[in-house]
OpenMM code with the backbone's topology and positions (N, CA, C; nanometers):
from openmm import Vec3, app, unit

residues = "UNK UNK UNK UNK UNK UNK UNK UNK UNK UNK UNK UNK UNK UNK UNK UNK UNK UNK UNK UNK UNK UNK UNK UNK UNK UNK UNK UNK UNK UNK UNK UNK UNK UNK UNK UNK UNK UNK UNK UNK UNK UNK UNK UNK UNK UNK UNK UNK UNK UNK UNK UNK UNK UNK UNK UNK UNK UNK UNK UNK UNK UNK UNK UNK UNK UNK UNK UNK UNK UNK UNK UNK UNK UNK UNK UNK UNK UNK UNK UNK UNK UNK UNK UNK UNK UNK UNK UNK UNK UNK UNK UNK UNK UNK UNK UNK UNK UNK UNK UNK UNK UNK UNK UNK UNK UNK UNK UNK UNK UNK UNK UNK UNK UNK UNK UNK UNK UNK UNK UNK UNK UNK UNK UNK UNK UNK UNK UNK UNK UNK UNK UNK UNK UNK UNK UNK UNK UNK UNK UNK UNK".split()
positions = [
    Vec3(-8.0268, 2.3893, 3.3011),
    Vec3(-7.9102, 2.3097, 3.2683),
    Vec3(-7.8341, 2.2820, 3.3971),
    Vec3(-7.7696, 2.1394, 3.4179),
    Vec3(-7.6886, 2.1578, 3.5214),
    Vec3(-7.5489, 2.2051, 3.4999),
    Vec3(-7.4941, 2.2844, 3.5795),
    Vec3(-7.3610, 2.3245, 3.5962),
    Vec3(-7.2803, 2.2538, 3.6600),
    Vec3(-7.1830, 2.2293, 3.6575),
    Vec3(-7.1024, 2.1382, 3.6955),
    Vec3(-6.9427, 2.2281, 3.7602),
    Vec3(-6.9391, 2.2214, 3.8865),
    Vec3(-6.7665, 2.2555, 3.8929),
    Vec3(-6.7379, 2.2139, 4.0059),
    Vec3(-6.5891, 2.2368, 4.0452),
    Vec3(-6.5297, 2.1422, 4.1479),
    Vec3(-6.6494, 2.1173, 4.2346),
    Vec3(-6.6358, 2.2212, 4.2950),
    Vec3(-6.7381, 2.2157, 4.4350),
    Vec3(-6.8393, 2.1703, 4.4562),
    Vec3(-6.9357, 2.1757, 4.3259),
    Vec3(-7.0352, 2.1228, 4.3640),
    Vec3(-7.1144, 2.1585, 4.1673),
    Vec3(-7.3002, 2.1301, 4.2063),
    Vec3(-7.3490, 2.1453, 4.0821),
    Vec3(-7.4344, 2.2540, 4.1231),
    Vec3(-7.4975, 2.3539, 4.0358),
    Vec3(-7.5945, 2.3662, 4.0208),
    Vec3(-7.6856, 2.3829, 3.9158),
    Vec3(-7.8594, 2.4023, 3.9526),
    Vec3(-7.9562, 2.3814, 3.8400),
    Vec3(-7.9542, 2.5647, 3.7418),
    Vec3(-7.9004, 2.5921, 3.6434),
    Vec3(-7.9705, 2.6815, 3.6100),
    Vec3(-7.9845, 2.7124, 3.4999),
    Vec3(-8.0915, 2.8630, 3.4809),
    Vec3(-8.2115, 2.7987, 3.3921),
    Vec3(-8.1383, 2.7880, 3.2411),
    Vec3(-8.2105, 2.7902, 3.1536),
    Vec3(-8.1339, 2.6974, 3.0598),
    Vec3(-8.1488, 2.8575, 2.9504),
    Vec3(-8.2112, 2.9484, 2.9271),
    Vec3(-8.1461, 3.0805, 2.8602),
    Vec3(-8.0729, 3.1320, 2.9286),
    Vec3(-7.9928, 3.1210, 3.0268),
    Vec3(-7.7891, 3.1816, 3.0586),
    Vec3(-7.7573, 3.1003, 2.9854),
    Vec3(-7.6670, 3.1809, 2.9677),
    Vec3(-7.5327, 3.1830, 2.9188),
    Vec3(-7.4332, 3.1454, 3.0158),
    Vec3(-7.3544, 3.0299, 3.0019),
    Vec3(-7.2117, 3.0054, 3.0390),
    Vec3(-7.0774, 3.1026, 2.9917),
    Vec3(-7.0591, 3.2229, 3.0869),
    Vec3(-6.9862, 3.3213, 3.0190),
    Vec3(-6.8364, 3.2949, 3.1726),
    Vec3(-6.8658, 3.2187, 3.2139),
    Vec3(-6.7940, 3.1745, 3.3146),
    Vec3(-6.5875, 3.1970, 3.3119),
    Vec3(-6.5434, 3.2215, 3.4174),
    Vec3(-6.4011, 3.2341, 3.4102),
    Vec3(-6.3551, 3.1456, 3.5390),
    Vec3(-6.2265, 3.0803, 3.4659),
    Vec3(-6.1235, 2.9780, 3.5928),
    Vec3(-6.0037, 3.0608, 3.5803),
    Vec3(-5.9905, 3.1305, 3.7247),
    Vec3(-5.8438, 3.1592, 3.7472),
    Vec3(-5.7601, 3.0513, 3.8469),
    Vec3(-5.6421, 3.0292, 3.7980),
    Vec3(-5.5603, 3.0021, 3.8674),
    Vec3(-5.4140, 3.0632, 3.8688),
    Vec3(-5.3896, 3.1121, 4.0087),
    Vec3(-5.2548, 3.1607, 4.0407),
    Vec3(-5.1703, 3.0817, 4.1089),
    Vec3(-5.0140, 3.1372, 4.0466),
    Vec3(-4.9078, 3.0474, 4.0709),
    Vec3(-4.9020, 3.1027, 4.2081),
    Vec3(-4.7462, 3.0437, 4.3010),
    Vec3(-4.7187, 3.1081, 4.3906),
    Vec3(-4.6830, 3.2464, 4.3845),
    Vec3(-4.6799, 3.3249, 4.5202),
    Vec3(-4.6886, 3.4784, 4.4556),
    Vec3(-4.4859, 3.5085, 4.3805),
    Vec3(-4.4101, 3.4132, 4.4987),
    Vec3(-4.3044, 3.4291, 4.3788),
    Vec3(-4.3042, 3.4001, 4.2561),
    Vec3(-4.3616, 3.3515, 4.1742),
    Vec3(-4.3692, 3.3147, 4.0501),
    Vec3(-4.4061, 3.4295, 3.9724),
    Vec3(-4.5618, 3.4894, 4.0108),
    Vec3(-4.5865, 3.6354, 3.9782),
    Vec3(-4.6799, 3.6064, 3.8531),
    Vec3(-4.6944, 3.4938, 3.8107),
    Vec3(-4.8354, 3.4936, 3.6869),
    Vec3(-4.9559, 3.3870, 3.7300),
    Vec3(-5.0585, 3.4004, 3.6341),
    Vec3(-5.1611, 3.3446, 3.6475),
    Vec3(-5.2082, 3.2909, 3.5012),
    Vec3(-5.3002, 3.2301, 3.5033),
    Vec3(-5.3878, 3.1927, 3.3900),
    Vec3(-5.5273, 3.1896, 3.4257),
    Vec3(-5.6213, 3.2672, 3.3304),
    Vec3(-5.7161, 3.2593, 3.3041),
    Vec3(-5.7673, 3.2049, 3.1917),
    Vec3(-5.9009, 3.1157, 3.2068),
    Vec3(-5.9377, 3.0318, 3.1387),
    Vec3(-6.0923, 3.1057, 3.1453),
    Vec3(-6.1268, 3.1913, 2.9924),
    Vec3(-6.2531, 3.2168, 2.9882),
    Vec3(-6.3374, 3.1890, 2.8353),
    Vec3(-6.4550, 3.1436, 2.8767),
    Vec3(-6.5902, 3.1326, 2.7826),
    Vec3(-6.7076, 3.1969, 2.7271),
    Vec3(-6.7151, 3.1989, 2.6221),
    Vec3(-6.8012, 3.2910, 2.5519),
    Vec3(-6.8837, 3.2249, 2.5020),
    Vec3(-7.0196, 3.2403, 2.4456),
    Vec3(-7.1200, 3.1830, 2.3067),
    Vec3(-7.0537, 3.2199, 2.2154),
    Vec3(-7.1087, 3.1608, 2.0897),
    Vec3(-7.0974, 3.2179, 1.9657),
    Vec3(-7.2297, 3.1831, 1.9415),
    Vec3(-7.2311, 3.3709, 1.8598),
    Vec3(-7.3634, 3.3723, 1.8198),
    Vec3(-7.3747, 3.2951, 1.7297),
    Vec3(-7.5336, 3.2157, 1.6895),
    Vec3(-7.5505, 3.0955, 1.5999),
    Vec3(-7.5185, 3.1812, 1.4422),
    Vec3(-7.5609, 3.3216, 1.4228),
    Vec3(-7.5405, 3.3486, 1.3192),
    Vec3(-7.3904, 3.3786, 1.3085),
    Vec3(-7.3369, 3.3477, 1.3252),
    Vec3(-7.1483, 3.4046, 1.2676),
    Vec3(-7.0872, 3.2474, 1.2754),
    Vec3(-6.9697, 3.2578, 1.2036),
    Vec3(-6.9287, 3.1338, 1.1998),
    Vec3(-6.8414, 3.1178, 1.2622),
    Vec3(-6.8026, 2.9992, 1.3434),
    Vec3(-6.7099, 3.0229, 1.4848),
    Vec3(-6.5900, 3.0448, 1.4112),
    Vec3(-6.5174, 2.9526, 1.3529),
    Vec3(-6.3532, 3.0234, 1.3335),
    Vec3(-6.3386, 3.1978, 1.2796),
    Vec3(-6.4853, 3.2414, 1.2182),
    Vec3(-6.4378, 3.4059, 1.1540),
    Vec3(-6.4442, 3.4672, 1.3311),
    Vec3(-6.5646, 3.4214, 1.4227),
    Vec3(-6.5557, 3.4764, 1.5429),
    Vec3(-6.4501, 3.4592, 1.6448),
    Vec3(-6.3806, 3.3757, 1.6158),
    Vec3(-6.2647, 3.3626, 1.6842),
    Vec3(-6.1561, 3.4737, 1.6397),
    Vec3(-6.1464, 3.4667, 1.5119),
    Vec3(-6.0330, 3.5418, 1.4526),
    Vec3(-6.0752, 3.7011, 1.4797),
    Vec3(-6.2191, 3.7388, 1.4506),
    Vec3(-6.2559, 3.9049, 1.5223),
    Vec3(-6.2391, 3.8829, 1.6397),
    Vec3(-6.2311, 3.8091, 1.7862),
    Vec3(-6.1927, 3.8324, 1.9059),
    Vec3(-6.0181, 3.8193, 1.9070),
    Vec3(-5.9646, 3.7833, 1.8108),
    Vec3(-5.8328, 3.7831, 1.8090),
    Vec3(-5.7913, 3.9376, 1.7893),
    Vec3(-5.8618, 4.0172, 1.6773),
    Vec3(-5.8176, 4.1504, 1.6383),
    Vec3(-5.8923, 4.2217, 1.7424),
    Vec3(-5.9832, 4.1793, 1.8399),
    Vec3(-6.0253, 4.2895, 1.9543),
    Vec3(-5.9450, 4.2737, 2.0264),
    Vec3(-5.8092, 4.1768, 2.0581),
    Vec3(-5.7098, 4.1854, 2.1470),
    Vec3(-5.6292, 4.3048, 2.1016),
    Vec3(-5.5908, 4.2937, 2.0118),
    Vec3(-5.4971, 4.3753, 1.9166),
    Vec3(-5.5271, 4.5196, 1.8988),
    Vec3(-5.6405, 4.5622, 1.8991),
    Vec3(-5.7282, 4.6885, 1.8702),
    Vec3(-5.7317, 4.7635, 1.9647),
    Vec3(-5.7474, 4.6833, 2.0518),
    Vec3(-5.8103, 4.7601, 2.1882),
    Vec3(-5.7140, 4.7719, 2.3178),
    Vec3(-5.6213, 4.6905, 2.3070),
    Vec3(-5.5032, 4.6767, 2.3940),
    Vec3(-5.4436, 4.8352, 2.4013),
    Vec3(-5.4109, 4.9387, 2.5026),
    Vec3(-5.2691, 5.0115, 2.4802),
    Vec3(-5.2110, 4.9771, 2.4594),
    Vec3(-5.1083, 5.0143, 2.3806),
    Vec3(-5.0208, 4.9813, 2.3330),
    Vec3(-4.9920, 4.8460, 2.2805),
    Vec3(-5.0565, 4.8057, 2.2370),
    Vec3(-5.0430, 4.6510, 2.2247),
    Vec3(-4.9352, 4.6235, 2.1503),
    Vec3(-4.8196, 4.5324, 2.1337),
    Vec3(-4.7219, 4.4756, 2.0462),
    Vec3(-4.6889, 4.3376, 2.0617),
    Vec3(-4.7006, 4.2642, 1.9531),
    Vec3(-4.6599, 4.1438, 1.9730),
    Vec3(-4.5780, 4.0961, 1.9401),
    Vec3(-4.5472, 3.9911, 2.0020),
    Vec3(-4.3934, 3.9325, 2.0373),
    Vec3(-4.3763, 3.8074, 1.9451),
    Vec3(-4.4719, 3.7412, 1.9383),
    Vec3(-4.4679, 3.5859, 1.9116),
    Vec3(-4.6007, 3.5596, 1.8554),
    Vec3(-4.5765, 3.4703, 1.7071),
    Vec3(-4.7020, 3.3687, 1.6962),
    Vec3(-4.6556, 3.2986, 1.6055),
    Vec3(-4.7150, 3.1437, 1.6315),
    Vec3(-4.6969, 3.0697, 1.6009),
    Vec3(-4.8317, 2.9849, 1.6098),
    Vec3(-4.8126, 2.8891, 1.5241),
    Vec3(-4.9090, 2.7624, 1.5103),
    Vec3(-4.9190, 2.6652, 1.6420),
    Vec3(-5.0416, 2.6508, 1.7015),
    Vec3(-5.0274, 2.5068, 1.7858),
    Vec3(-5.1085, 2.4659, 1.8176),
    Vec3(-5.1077, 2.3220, 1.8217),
    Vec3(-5.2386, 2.1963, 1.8531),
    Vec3(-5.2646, 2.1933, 1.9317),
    Vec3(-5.4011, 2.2223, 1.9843),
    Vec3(-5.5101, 2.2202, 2.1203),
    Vec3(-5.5935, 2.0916, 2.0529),
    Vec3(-5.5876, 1.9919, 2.0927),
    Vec3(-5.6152, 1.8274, 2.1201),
    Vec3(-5.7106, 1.8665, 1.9567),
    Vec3(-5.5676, 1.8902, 1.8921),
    Vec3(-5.6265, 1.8060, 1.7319),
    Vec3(-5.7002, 1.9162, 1.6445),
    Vec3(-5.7080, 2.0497, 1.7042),
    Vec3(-5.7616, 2.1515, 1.6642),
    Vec3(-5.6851, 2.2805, 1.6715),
    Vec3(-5.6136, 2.2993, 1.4857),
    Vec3(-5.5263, 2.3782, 1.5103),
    Vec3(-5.5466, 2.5388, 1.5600),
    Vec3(-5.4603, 2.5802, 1.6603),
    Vec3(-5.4796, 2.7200, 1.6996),
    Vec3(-5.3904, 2.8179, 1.6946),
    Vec3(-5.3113, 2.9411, 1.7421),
    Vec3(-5.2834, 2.9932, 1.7296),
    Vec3(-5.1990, 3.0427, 1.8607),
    Vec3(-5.0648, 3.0254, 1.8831),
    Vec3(-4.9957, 3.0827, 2.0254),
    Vec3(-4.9579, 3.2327, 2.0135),
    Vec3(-5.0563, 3.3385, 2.0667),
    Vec3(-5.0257, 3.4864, 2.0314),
    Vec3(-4.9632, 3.5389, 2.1996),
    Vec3(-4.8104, 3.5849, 2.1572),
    Vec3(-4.7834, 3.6401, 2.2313),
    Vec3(-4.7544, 3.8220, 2.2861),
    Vec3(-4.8282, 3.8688, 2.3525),
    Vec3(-4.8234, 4.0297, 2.3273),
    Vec3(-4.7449, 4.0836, 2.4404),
    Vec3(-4.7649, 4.1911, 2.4756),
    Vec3(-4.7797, 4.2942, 2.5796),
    Vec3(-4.8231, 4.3970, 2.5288),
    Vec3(-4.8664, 4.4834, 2.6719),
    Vec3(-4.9613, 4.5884, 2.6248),
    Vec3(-4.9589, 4.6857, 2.7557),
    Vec3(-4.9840, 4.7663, 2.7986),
    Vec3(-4.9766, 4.9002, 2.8662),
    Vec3(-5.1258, 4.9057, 2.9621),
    Vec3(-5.1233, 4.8410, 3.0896),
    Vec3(-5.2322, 4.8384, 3.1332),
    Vec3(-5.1871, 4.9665, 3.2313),
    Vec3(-5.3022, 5.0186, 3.3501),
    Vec3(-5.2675, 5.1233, 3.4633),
    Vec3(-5.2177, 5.0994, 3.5352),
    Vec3(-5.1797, 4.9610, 3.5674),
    Vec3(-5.0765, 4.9394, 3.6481),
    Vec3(-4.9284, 4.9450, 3.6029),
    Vec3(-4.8943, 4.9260, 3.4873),
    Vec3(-4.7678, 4.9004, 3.4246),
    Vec3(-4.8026, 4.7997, 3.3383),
    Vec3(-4.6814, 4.7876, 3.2561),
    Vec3(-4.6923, 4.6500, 3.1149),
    Vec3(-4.7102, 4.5315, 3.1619),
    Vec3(-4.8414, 4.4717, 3.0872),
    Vec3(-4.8516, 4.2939, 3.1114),
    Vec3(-4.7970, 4.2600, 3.0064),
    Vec3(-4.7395, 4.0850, 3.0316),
    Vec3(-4.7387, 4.0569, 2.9118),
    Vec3(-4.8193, 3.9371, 2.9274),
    Vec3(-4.8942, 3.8873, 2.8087),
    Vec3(-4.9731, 3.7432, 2.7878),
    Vec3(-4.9107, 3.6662, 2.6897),
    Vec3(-4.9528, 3.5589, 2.7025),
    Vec3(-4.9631, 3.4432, 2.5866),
    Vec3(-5.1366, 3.3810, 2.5972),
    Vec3(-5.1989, 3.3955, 2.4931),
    Vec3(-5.3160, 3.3229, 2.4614),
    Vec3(-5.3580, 3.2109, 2.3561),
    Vec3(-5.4169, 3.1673, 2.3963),
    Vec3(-5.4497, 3.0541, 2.2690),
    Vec3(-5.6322, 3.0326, 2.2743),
    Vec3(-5.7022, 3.0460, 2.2009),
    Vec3(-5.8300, 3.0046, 2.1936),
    Vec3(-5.8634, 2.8826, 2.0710),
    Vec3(-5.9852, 2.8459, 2.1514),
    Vec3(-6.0360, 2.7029, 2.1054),
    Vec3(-6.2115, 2.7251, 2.0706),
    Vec3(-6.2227, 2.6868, 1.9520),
    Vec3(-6.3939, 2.6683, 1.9346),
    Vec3(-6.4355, 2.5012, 1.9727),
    Vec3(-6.5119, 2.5219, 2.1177),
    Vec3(-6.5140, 2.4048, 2.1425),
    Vec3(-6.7251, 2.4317, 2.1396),
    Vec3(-6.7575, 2.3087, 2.0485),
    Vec3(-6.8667, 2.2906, 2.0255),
    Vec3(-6.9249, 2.4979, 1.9975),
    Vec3(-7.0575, 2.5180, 2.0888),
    Vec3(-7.1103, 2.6286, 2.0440),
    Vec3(-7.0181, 2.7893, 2.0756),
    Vec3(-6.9183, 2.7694, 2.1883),
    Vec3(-6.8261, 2.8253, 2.2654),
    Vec3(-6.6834, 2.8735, 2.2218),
    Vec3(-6.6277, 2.9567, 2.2417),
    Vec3(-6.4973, 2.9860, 2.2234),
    Vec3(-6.4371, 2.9918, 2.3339),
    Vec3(-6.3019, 2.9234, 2.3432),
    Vec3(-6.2758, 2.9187, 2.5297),
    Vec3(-6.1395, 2.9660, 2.5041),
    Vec3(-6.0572, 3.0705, 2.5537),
    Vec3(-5.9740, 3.1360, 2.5248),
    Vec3(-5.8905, 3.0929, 2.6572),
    Vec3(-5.7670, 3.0518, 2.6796),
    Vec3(-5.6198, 3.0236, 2.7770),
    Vec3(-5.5660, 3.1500, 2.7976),
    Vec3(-5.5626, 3.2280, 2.8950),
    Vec3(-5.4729, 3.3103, 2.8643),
    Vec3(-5.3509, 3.3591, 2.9841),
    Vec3(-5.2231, 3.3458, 3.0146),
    Vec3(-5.1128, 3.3649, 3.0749),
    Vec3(-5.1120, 3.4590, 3.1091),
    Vec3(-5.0949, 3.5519, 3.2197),
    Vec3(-5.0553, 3.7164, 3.2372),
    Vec3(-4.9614, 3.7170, 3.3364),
    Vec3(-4.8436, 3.8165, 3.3149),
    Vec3(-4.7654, 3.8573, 3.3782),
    Vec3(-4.6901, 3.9971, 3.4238),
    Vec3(-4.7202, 4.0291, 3.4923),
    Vec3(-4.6073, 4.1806, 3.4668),
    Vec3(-4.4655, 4.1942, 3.4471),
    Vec3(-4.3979, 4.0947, 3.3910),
    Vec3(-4.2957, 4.0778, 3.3532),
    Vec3(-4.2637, 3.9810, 3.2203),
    Vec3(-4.1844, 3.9962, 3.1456),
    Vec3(-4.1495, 3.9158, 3.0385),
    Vec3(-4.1515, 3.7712, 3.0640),
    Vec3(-4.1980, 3.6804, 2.9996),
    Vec3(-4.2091, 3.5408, 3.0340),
    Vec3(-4.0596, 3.4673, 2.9923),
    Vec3(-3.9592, 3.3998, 3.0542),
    Vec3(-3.8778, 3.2932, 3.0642),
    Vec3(-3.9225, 3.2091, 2.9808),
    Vec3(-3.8105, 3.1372, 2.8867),
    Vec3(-3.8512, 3.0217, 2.8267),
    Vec3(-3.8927, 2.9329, 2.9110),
    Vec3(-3.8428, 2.8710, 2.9902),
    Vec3(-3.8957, 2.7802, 3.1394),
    Vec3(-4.0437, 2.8019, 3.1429),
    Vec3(-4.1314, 2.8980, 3.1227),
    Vec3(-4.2526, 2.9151, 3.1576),
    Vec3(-4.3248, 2.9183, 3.0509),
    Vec3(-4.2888, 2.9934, 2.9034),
    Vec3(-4.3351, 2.9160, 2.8184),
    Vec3(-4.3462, 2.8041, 2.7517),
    Vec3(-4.2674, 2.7272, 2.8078),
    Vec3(-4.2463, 2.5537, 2.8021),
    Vec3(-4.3601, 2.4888, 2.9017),
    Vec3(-4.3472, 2.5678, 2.9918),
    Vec3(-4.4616, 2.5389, 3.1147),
    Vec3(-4.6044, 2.5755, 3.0511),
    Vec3(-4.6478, 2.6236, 3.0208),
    Vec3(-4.7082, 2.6952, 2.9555),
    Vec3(-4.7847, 2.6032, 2.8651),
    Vec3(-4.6511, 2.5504, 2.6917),
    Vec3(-4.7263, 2.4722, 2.6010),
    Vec3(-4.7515, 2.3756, 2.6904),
    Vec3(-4.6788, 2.2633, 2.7724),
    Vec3(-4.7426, 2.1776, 2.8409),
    Vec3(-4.8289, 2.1661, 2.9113),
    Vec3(-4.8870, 2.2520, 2.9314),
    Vec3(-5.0130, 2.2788, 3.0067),
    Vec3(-5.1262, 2.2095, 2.9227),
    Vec3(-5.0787, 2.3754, 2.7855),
    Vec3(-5.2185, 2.3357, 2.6982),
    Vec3(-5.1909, 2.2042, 2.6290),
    Vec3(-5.0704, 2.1320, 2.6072),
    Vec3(-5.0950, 2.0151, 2.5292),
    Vec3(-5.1571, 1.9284, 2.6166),
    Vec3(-5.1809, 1.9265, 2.7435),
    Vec3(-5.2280, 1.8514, 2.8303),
    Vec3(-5.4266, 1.9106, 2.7826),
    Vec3(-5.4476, 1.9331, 2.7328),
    Vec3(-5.5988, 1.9795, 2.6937),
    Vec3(-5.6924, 1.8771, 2.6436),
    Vec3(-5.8023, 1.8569, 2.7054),
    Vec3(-5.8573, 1.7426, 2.5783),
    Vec3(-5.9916, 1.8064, 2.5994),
    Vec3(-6.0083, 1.8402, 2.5294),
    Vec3(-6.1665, 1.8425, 2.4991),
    Vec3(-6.2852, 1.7819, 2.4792),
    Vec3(-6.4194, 1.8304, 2.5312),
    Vec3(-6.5124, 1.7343, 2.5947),
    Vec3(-6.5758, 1.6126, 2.4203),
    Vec3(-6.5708, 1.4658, 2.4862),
    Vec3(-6.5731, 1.4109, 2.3623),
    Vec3(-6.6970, 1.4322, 2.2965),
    Vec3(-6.7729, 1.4609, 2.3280),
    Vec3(-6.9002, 1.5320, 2.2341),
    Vec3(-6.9285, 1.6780, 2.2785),
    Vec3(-6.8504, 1.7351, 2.1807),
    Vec3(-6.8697, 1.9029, 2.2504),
    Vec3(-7.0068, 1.9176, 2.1996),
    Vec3(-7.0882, 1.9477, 2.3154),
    Vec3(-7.2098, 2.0271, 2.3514),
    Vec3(-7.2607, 2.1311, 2.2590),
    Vec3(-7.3783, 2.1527, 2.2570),
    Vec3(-7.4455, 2.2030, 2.1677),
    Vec3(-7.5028, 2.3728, 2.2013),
] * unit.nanometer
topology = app.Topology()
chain = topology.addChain("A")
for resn in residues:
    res = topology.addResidue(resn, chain)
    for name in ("N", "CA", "C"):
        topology.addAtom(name, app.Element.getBySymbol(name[0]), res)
């Protein structure tokens, strides 16, 4: 299969798996990042129940996990879910906001991290990001 990213392409072979991650960090004053990562879904499970069990492996498995926020929201026409937590990592408390998407065979999960409580300013920053989302017009097989 070809791969495709900024930099460049490459050929590979076509049983991998695209399990691939995009980080991007703000400036270091700012102090968060987003990660943007991809999974298969296995052909036998059905993507929205597999979405919703990777939702409760956030929840399960987190220390301390508690959440803050959820709400409903549109990722380009496909309703999702804005879960906001924190949780008790070894460094000290993160907090996230995530949202995942079943795009074609894939689940591609957004996710915000911070070691500090997020500002409305940034969760505004934040939905505009993802409303800026469009997804590929024939999601892939």
């Amino acid at each position: 299969m070809a791969y495709h990213f900024h930099e460049g392409m490459l050929e590979i072979p076509d049983d991998w798996r695209d399990e691939s991650m995009n980080i991007f960090k703000t400036p270091v004053e700012a102090g968060y990042n987003l990660v943007i990562s991809r999974e298969r879904i296995p052909k036998s499970i059905d993507p929205l129940r597999h979405l919703e069990a990777q939702r409760k492996v956030i929840e399960e498995n987190l220390i301390g996990f508690r959440e803050h926020a959820r709400r409903a929201f549109d990722l380009d026409g496909q309703a999702g879910v804005w879960l906001e937590y924190s949780w008790q990592a070894p460094q000290g408390a993160m907090y996230q906001v995530n949202l995942m998407r079943v795009v074609g065979p894939r689940l591609v999960s957004f996710t915000f991290t911070c070691a500090r409580p997020f500002s409305d300013p940034e969760r505004d920053l934040f939905a505009k990001m993802l409303t800026s989302y469009r997804a590929p017009v024939r999601e892939e097989a």
